[in-house]
Backbone as a printed PyTorch tensor [residue, N CA C, xyz], in Angstrom:
tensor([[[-160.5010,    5.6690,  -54.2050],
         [-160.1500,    4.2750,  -54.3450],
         [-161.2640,    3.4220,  -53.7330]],

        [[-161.6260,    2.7180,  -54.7810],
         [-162.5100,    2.0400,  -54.1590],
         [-162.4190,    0.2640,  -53.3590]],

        [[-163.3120,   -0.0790,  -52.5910],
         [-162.6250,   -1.1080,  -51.5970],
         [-162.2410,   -2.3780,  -52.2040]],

        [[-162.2170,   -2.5570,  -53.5420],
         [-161.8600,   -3.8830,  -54.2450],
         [-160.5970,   -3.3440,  -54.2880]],

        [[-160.1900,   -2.2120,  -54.8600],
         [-159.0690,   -1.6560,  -54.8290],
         [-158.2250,   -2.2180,  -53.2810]],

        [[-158.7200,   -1.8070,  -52.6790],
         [-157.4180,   -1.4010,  -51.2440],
         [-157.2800,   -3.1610,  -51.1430]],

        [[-158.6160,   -4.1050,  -51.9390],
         [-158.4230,   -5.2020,  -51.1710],
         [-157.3380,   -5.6370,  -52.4320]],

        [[-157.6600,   -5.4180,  -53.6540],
         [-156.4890,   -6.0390,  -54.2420],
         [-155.1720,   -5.6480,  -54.2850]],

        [[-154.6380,   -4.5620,  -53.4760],
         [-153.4890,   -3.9560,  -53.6990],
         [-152.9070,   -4.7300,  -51.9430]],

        [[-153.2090,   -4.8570,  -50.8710],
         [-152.9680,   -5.8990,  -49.9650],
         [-152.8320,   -6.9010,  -50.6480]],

        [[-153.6120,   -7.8750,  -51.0990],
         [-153.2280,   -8.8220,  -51.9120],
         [-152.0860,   -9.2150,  -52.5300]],

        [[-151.5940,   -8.1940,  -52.9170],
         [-150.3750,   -8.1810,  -53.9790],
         [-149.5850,   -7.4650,  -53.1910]],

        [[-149.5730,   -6.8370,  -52.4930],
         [-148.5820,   -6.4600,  -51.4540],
         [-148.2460,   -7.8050,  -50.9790]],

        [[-148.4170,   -8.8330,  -50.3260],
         [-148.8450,   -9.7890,  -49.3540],
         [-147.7340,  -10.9340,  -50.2760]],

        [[-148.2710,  -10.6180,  -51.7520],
         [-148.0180,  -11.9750,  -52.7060],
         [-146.3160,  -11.1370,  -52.5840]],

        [[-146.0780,  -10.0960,  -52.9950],
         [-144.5950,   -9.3810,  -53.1340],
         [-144.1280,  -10.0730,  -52.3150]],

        [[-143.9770,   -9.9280,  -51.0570],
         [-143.7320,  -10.3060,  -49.7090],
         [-143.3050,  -11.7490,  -49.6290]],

        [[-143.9620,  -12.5920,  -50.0200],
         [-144.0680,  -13.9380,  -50.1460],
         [-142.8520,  -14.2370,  -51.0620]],

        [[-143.3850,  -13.3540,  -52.6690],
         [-141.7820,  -13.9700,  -53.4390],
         [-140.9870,  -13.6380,  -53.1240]],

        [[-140.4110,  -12.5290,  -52.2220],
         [-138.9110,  -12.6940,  -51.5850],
         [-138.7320,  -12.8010,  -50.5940]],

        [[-139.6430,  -13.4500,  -49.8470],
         [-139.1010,  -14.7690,  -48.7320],
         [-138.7220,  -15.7150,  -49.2250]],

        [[-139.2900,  -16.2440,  -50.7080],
         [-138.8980,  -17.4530,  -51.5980],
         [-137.2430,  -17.2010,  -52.1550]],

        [[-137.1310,  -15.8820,  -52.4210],
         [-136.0950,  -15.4650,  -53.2150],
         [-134.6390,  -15.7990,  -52.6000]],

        [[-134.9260,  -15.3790,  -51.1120],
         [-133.8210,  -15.1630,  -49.8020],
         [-133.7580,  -16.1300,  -49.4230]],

        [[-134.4270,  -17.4930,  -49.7080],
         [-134.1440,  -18.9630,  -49.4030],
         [-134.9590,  -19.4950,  -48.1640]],

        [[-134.5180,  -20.4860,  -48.1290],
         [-135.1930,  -21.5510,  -47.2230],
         [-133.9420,  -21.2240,  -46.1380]],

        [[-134.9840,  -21.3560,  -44.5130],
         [-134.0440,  -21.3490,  -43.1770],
         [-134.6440,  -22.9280,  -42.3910]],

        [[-133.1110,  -23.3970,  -42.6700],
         [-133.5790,  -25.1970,  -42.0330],
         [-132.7500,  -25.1660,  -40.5020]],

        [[-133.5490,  -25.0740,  -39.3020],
         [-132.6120,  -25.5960,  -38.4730],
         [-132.7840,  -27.0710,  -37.5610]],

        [[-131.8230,  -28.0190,  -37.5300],
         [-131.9250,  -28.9720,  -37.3340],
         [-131.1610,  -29.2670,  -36.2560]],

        [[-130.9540,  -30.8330,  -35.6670],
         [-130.0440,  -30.9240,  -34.4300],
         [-129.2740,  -32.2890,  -35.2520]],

        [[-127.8380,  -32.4560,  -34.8480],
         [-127.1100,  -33.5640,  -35.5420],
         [-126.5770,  -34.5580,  -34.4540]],

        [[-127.1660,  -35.6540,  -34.7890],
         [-126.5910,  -36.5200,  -33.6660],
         [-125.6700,  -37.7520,  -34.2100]],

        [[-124.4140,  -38.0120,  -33.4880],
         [-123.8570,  -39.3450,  -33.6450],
         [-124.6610,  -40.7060,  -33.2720]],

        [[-124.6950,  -41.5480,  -34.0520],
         [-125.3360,  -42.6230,  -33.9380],
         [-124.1830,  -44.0440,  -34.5540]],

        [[-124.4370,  -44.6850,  -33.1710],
         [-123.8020,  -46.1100,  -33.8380],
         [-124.1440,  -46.9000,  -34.5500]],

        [[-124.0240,  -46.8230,  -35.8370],
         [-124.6880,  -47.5710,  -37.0280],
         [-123.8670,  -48.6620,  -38.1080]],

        [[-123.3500,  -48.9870,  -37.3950],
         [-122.4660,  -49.6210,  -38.3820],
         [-123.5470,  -50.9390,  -39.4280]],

        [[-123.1270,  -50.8680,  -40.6240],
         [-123.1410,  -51.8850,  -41.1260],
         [-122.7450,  -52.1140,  -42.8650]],

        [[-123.6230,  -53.4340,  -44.0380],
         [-122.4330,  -53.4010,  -44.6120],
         [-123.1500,  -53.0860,  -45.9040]],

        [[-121.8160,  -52.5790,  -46.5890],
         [-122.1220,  -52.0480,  -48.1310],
         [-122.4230,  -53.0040,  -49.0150]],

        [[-123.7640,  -53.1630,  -49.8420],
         [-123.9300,  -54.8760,  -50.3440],
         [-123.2000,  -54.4470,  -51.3690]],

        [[-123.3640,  -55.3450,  -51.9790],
         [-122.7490,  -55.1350,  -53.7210],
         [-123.8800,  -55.1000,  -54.7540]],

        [[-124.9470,  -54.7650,  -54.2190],
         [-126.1830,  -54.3720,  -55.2660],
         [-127.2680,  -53.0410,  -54.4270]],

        [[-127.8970,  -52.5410,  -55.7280],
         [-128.8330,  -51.5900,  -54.9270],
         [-127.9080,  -50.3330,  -54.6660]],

        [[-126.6560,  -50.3280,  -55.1840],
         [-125.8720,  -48.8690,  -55.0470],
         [-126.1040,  -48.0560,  -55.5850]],

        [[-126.3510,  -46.5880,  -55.4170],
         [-126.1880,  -45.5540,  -56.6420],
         [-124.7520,  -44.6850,  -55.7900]],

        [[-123.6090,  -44.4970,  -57.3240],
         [-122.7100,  -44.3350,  -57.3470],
         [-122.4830,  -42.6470,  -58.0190]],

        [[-122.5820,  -42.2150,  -57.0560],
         [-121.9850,  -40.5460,  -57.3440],
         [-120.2870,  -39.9190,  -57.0260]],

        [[-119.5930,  -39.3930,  -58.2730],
         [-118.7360,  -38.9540,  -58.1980],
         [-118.4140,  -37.5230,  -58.4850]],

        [[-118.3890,  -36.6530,  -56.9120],
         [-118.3930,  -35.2810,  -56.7030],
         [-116.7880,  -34.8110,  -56.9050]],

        [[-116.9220,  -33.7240,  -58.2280],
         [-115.7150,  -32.8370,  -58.3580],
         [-115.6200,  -31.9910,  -57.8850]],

        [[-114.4450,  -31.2950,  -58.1720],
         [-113.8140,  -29.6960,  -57.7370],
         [-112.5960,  -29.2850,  -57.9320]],

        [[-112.0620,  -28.9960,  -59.2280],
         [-110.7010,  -29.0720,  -59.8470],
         [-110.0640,  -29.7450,  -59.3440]],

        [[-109.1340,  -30.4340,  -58.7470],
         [-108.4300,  -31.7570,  -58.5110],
         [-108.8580,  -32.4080,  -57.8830]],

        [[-110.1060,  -32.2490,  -56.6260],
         [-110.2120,  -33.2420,  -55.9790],
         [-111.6040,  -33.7010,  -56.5760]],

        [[-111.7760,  -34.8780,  -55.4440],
         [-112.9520,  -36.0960,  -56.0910],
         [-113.1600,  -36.5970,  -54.9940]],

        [[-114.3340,  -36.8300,  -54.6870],
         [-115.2670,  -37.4970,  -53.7100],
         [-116.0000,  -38.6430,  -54.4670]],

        [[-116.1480,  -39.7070,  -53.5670],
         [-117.2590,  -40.8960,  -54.2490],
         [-118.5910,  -40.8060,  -52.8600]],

        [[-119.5490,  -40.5590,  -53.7470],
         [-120.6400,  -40.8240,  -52.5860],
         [-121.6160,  -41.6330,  -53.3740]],

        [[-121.9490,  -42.6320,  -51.7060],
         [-122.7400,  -43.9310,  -52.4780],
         [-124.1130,  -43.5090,  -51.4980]],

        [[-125.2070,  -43.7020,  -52.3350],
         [-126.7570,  -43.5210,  -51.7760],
         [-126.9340,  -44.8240,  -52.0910]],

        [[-127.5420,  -45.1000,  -50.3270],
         [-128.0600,  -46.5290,  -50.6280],
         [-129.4750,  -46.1690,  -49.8480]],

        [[-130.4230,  -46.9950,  -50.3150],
         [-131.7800,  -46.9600,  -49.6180],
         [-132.4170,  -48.3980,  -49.0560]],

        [[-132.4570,  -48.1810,  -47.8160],
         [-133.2570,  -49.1820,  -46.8230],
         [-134.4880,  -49.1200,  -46.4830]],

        [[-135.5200,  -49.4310,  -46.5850],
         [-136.6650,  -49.8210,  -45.9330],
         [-137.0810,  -48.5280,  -46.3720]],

        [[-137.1800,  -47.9380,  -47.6970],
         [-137.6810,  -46.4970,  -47.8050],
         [-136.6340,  -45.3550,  -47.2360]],

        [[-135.6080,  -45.4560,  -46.3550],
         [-134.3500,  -44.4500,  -45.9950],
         [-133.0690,  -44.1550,  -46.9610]],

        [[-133.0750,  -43.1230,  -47.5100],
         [-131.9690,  -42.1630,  -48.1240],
         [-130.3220,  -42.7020,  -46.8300]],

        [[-129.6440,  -43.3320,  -47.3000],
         [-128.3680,  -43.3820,  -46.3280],
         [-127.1450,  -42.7180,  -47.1540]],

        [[-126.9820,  -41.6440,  -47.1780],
         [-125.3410,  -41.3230,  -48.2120],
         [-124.2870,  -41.9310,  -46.9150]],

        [[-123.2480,  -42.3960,  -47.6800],
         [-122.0740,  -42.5220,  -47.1180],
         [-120.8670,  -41.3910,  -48.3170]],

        [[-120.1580,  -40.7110,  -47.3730],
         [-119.1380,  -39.7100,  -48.5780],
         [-117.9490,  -40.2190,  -47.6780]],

        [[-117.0120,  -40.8650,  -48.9140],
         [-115.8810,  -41.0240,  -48.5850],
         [-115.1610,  -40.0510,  -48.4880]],

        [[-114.0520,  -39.7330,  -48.1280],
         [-113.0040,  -38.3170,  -48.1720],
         [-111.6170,  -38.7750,  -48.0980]],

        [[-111.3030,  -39.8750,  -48.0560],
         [-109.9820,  -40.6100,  -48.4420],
         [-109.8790,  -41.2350,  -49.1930]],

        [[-108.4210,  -41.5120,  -49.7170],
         [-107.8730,  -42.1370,  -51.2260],
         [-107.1700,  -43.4700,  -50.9050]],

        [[-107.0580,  -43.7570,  -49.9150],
         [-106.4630,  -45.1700,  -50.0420],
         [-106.9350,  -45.9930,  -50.2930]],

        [[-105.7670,  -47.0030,  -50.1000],
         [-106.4070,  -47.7470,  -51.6330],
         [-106.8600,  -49.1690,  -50.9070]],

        [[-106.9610,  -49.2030,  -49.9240],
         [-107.2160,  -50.7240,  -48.9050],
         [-108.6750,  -49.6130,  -47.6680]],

        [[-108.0530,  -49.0390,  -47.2770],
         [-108.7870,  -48.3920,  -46.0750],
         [-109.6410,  -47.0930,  -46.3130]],

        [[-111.1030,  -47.0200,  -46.8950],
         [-111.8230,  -46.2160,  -46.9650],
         [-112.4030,  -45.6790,  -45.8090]],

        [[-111.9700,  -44.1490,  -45.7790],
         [-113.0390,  -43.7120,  -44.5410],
         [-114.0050,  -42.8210,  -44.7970]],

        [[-115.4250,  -43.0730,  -44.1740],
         [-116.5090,  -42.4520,  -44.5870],
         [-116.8390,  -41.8210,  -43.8630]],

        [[-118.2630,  -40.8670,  -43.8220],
         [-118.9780,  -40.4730,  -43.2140],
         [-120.3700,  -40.8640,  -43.6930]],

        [[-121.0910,  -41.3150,  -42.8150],
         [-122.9030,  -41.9190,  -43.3500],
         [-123.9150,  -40.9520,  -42.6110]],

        [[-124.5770,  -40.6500,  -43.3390],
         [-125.1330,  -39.5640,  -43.2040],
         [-126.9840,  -40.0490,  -43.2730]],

        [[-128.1970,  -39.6830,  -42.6080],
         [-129.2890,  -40.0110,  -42.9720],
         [-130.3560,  -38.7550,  -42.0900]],

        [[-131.4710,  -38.9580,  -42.0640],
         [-132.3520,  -38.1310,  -41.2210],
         [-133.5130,  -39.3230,  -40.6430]],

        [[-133.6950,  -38.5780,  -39.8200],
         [-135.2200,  -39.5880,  -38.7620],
         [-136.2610,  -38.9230,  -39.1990]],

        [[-137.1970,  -39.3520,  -38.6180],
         [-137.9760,  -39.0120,  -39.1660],
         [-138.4280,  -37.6330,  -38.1910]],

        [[-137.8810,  -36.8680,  -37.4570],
         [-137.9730,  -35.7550,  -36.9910],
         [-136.9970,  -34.5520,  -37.6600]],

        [[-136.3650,  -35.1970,  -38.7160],
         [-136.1570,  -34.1200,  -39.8250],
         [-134.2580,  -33.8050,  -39.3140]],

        [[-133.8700,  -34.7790,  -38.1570],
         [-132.6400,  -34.5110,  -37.2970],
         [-131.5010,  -35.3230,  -38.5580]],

        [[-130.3440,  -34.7280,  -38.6400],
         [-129.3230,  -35.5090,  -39.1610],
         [-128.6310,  -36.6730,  -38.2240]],

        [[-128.7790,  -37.9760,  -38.7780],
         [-127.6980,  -38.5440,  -37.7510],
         [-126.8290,  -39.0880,  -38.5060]],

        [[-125.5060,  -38.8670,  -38.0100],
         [-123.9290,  -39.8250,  -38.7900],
         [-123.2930,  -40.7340,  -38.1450]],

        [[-122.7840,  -41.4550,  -39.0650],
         [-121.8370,  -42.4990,  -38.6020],
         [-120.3350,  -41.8100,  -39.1680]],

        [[-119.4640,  -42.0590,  -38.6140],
         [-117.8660,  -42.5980,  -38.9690],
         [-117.1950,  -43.8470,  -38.8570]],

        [[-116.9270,  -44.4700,  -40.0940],
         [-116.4070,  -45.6930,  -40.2690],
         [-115.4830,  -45.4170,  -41.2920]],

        [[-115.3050,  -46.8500,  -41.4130],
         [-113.8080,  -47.7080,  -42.6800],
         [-114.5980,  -48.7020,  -43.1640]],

        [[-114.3370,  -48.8230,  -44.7830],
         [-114.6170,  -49.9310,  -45.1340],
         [-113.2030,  -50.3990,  -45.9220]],

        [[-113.4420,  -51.5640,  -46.0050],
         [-111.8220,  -52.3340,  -45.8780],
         [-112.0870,  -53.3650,  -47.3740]],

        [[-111.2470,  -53.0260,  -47.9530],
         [-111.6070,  -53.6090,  -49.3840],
         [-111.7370,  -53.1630,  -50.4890]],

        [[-112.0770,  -53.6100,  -51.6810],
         [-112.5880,  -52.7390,  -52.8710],
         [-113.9190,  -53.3700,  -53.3010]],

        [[-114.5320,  -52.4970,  -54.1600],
         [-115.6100,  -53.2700,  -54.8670],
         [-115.3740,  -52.3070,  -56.1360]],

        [[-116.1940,  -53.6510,  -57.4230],
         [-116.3730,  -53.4020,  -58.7940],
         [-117.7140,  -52.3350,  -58.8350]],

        [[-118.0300,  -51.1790,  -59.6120],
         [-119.2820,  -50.7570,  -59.7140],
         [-119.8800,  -50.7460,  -61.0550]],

        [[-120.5600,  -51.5580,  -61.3390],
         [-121.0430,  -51.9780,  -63.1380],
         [-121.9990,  -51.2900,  -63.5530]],

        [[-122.5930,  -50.0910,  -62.7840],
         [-123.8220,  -48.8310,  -62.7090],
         [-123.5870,  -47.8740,  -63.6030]],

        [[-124.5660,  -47.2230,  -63.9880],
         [-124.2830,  -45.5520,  -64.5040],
         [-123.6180,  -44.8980,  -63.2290]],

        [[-122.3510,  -44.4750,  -63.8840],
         [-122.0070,  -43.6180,  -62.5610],
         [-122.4190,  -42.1460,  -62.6660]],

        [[-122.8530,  -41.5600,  -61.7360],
         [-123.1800,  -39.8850,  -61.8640],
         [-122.0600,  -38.8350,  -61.1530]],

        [[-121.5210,  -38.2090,  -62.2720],
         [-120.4430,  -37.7980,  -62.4710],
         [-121.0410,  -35.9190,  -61.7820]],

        [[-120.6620,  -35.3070,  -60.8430],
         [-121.3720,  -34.0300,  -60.3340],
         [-120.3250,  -32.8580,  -60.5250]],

        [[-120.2200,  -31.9720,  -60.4720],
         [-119.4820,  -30.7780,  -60.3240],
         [-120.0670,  -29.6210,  -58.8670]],

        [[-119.0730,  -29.6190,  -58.2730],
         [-119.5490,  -29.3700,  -56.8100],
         [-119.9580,  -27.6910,  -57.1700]],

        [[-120.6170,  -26.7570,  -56.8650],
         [-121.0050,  -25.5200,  -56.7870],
         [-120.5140,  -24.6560,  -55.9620]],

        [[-120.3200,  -25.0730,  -55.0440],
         [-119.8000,  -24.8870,  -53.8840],
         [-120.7860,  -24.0700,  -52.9880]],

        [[-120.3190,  -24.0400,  -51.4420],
         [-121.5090,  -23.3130,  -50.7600],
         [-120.8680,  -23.0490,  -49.3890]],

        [[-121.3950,  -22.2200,  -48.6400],
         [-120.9230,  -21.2360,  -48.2210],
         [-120.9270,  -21.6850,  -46.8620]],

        [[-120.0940,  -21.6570,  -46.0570],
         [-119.8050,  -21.8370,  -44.2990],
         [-119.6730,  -20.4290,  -43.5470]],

        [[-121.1240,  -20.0580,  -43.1060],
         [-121.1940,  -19.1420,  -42.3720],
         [-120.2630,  -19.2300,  -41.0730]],

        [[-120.5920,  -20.2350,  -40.1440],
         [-120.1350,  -20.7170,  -38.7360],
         [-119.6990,  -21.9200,  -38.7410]],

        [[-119.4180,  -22.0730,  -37.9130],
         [-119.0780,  -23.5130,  -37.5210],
         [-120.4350,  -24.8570,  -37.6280]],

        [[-121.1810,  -23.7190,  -37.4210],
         [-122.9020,  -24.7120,  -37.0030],
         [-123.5120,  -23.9300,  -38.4890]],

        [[-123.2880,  -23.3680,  -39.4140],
         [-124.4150,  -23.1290,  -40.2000],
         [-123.7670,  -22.8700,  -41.2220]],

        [[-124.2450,  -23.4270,  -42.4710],
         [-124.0980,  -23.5630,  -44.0690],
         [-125.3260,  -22.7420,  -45.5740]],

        [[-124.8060,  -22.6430,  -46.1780],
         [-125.6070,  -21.6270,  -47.2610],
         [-125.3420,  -21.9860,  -48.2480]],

        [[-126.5120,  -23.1450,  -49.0600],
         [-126.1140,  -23.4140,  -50.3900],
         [-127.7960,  -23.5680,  -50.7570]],

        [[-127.2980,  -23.5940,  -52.3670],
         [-128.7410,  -23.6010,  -53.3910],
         [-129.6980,  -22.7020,  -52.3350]],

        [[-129.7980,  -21.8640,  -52.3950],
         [-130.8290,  -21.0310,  -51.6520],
         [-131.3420,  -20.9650,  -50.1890]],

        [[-130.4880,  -22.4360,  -49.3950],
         [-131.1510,  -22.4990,  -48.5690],
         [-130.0640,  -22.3090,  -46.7800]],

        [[-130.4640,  -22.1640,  -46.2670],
         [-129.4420,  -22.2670,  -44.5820],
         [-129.8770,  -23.1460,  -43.7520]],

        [[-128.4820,  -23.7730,  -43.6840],
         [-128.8970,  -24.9590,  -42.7410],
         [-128.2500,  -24.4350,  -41.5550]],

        [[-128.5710,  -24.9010,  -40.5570],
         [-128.4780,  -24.2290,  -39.0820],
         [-128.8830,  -25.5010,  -38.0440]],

        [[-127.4690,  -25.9210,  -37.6640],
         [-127.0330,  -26.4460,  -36.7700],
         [-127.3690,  -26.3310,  -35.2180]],

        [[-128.5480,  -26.3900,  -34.3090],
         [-128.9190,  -26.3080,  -33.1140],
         [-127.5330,  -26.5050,  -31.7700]],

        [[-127.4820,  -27.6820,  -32.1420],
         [-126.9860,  -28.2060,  -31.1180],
         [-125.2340,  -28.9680,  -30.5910]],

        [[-125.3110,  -28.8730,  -31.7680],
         [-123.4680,  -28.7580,  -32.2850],
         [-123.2060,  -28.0900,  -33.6040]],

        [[-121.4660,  -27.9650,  -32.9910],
         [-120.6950,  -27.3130,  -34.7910],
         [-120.4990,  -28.5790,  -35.3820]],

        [[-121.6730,  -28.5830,  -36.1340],
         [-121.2370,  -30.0500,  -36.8310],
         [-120.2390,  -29.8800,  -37.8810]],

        [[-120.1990,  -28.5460,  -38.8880],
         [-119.4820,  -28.8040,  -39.5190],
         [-117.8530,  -28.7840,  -39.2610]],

        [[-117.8690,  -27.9280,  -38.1440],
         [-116.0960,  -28.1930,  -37.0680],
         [-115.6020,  -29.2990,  -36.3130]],

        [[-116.8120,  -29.9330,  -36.3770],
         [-116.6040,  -31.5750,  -36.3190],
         [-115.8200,  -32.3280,  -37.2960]],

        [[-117.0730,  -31.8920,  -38.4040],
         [-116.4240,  -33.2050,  -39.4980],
         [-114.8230,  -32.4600,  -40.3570]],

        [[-114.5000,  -30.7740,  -39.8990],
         [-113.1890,  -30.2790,  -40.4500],
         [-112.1650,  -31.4020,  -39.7230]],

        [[-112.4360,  -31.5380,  -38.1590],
         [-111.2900,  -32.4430,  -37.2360],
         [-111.2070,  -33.5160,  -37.9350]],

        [[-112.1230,  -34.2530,  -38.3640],
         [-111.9220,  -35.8860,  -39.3020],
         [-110.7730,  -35.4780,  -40.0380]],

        [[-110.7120,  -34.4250,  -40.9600],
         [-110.2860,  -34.0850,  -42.1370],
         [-111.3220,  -32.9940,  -42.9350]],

        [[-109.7270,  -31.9830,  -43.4190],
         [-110.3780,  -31.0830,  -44.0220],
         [-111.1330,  -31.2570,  -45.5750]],

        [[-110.6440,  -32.5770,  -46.3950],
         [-110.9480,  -33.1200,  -46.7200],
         [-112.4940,  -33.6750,  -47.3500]],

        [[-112.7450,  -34.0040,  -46.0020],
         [-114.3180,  -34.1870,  -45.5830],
         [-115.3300,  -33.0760,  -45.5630]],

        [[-114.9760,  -31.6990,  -45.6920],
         [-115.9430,  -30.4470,  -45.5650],
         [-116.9230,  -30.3590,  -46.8210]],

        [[-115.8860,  -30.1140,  -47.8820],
         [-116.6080,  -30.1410,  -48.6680],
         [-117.9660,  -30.8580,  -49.4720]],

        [[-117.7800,  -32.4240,  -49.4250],
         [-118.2300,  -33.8350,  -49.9190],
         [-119.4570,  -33.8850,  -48.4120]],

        [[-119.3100,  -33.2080,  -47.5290],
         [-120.0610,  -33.3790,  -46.3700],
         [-121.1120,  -32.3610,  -47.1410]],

        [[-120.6970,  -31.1100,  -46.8930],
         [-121.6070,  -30.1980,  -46.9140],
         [-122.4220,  -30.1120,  -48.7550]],

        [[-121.9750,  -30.2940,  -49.4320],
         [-122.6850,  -30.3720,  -50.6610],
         [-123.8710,  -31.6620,  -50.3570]],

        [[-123.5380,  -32.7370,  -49.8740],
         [-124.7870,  -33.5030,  -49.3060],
         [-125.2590,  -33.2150,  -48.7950]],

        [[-125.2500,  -32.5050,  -47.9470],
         [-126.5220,  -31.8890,  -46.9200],
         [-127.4470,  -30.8940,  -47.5790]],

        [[-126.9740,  -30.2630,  -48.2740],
         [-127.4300,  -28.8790,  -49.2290],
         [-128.0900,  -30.0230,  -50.2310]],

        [[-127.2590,  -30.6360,  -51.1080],
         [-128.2100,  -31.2180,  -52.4620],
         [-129.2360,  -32.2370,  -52.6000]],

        [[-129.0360,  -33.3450,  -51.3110],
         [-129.3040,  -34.4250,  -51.2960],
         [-130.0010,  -34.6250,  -49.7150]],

        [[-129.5950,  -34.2960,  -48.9410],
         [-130.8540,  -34.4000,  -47.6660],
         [-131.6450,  -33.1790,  -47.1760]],

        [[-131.3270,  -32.1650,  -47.5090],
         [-132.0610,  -31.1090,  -47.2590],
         [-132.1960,  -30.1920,  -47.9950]]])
């Protein structure tokens, strides 16, 4: 065997290696912090997503500020008192949320984007497995957090984190 040989067969050993680290997914670990953020939903500049899963339904609204991705996912049905969760990242790659109510209704005159949830997988309390990738919770069980809000809220939580911020 000659030495182009041994060098191209490392090579491609090396490249193997590589596609199924790609294959076995992405490992994200992050830290989630509560942040007091309140503020208000305009009535323009919304994009209006509506997440399924045989009977139930989530509305999640992406709004963008100053260049920032903000989802808010509702997880309640009433019909006066919406409660959310707002969801965004810093720019150190950290999740931070809010929990609020918004009080009212609004008209939405948009393309609405209608989703079908995939579903994805809750290893722990602190770590999730969807579209290829693991998210991994440092520093709290965030997702045994947002079960206490409502169980409700797990799902519409964690498909955003997987599809849409990370």
């Amino acid at each position: 065997m000659s030495q182009k040989d041994i060098q191209n067969t490392g090579e491609n050993t090396e490249n193997q290696n590589q596609d199924q680290n790609q294959d076995t997914g992405k490992k994200i670990e992050i830290n989630a912090y509560y942040m007091i953020h309140e503020d208000l939903l305009p009535d323009w500049g919304l994009e209006l997503m509506l997440l399924t899963s045989g009977n139930k339904r989530w509305h999640i609204i992406k709004k963008i500020r100053k260049g920032v991705p903000y989802y808010y996912v509702f997880y309640n049905d009433n019909n006066y008192i919406k409660r959310y969760i707002k969801m965004w990242k810093d720019r150190r790659n950290n999740l931070l949320y809010y929990i609020g109510e918004y009080h009212g209704n609004w008209i939405y005159t948009n393309y609405v984007n209608i989703v079908e949830d995939q579903g994805c997988v809750i290893e722990l309390p602190n770590e999730i497995v969807c579209n290829g990738k693991e998210v991994i919770f440092n520093n709290i069980p965030f997702v045994e957090e947002i079960r206490q809000l409502g169980r409700d809220a797990v799902d519409a939580v964690v498909w955003t984190l997987c599809n849409e911020l990370y």
